[in-house]
N, C-alpha and C positions, 0 to 999 in steps of 0.2 A: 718252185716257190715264186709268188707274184712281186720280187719287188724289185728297187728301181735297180739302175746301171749300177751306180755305185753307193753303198754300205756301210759309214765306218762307225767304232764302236771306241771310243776312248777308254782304257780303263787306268786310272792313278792310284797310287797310293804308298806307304812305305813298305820295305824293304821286310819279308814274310809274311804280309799279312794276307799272301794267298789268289794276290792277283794273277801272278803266272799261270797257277792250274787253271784258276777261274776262267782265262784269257785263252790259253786253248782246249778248253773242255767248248766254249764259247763256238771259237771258229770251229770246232769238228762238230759241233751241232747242227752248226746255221751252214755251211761249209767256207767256210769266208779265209783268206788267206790271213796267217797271225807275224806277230811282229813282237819280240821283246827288247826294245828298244837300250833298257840297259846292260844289254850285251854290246851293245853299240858302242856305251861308255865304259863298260868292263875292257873292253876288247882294247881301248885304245889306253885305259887303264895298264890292263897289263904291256902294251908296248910302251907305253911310260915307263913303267919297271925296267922294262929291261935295253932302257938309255937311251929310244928315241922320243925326239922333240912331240909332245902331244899335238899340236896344232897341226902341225906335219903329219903326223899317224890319223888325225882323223881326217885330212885333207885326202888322205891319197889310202883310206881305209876298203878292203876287200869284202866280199860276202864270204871266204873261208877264214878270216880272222874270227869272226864268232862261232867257229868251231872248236876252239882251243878249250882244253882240256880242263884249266888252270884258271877258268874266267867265275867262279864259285867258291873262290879262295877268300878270308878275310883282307888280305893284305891286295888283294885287285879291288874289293871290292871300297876302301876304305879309299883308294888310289882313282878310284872311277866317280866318288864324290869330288874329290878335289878337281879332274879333271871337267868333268861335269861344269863348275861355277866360273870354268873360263867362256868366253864372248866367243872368243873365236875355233873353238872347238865344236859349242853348239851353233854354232852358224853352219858350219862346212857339213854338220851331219843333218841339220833342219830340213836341208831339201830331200835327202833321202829317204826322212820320213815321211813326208808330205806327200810325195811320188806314190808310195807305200801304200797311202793310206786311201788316194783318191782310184786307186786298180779296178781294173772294170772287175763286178762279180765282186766287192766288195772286201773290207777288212776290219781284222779286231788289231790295235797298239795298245803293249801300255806299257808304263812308265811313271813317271814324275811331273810332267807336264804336257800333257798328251791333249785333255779333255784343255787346258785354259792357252795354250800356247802354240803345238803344233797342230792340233785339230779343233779350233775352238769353235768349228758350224758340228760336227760331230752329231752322226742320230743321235746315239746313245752313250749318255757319259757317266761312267760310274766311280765310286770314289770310293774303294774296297782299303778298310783299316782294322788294326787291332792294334790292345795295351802291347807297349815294351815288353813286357815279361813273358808274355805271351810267345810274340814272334819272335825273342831271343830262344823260349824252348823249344820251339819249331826249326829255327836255325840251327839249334846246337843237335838236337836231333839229325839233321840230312847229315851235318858235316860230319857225325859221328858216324852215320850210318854209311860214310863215303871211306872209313878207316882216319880221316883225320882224327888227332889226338887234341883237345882244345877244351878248357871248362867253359863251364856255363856265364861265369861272370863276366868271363873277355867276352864271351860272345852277348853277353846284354850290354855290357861296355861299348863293346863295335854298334850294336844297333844304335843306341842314343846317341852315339859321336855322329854314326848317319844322320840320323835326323835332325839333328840341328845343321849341318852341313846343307840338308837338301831343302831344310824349312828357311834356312838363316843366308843361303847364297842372292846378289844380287840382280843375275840374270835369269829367267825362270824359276822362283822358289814354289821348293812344290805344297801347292796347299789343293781345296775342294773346290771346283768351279762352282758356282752361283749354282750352276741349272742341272749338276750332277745328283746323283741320287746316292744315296752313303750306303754301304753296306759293311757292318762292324760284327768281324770274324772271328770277335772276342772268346764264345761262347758257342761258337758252329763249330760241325763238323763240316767238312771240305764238301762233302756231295749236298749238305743243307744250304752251303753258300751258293754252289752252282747252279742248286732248284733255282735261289730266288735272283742270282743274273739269268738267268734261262728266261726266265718269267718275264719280266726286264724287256729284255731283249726282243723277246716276240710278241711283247705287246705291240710295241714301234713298226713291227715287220705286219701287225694286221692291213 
């Protein structure tokens, strides 16, 4: 494929509305290396939980901490917002994304501020969302299907407390960059969305 050294593809948005699959359905297209950045804040999330200083756990944070088992959980994931809106936690992880994202042969991130803050030159910046209600029965779905026990309402509950956490925080609030292009997963199915980031994508790679 004719393109340049380096690739990157920002993709945002909240919390199920399908950016993950989208995001490596993406990189194993194009073959581009992927990156889900809020494992990043899960990860440090869950060592929060369990009694060490956040700022510390993302200063001196590993690439086999976002293998943990437990980073899919409501209770990391409610803990990775809050850790998220501190300064100095996204400072110590900012470079690592940046690193990520400029890799020779190219990369897909995404996250919550990917396309307006860690990659704001970004070829390609997409801004994948859908209704609450929606990605609460998406969520409640995986978690169920993982054997957690959880209703539907906590789990629409947890999604809205996210997003005003991630919409409402002072450092990075995640909204749609100017120059992103939206793609609302309201009403797709998961391979309909992929078609039209696919599409997307390789239009830029012409």
């Amino acid at each position: 494929m004719g393109r340049q050294t380096t690739f990157t593809v920002a993709i945002d948005g909240p919390a199920a509305a399908g950016k993950g699959t989208i995001s490596k359905r993406i990189a194993e297209r194009f073959d581009l290396a992927h990156l889900d950045t809020g494992l990043l804040y899960r990860a440090v999330g869950a060592l929060s939980l369990a009694g060490q200083d956040p700022i510390e756990a993302a200063r001196t944070l590993v690439p086999s901490a976002l293998d943990r088992e437990d980073l899919r959980t409501p209770q990391v994931a409610k803990e990775a917002s809050q850790v998220a809106a501190m300064p100095e936690v996204r400072g110590h992880l900012l470079a690592f994304q940046r690193d990520f994202a400029r890799q020779e042969g190219g990369a897909v991130l995404d996250g919550r501020d990917i396309g307006t803050v860690i990659c704001p030159d970004a070829n390609v910046k997409l801004f994948v969302t859908a209704n609450a209600e929606v990605r609460a029965k998406r969520r409640h779905a995986e978690l169920t299907g993982k054997g957690l026990k959880i209703d539907y309402e906590r789990v629409l509950s947890d999604v809205i407390a996210r997003d005003q956490l991630d919409e409402g925080r002072q450092d990075a609030p995640m909204f749609k960059a100017e120059d992103a292009i939206l793609i609302d997963t309201s009403e797709m199915d998961i391979e309909t969305a992929v078609a039209k980031a696919v599409e997307i994508v390789a239009a830029h790679l012409d």
